[in-house]
C-alpha positions as CSV (number, residue, x, y, z in Angstrom):
1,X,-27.7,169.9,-7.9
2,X,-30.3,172.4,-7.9
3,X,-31.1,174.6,-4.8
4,X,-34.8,175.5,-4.5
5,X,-37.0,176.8,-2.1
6,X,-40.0,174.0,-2.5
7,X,-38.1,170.9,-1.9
8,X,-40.1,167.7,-0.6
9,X,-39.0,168.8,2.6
10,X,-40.1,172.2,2.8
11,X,-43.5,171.3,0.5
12,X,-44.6,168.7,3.8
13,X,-43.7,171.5,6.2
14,X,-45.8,173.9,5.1
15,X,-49.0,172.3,6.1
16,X,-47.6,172.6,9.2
17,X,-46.7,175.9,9.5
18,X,-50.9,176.7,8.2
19,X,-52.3,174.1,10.6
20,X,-51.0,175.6,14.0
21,X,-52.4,179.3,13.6
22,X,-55.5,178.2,12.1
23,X,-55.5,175.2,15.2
24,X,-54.9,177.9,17.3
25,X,-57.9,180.1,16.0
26,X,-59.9,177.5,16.3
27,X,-59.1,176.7,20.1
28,X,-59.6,180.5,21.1
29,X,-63.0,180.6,19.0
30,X,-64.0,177.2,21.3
31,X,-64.4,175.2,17.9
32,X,-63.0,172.7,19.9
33,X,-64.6,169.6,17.0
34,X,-62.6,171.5,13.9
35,X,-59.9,172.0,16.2
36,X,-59.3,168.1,16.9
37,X,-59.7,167.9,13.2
38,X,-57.1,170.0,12.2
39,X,-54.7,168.7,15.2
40,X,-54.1,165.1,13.2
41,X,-54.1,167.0,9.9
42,X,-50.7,168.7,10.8
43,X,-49.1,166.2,12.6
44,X,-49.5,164.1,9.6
45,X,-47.8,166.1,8.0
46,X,-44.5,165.5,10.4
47,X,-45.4,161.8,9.7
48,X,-44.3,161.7,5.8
């Protein structure tokens, strides 16, 4: 068995780990309509 960094599992987390600074951004910068946007894009993500 081969041990790799970009398994299935770490490939659907890192959408996750993008998502919640650039969610975060976007709250401070009051874009509050591409901020509720991006909020469902990451939590899809935990979904899969």
């Amino acid at each position: 068995m081969t041990s790799g960094i970009f398994t299935p599992a770490n490939q659907m987390t890192i959408p996750r780990l993008v998502f919640v600074p650039v969610f975060a951004i976007l709250e401070v910068g009051r874009h509050y309509d591409w901020a509720l946007a991006v909020l469902p894009a990451g939590g899809c993500a935990g979904w899969i």
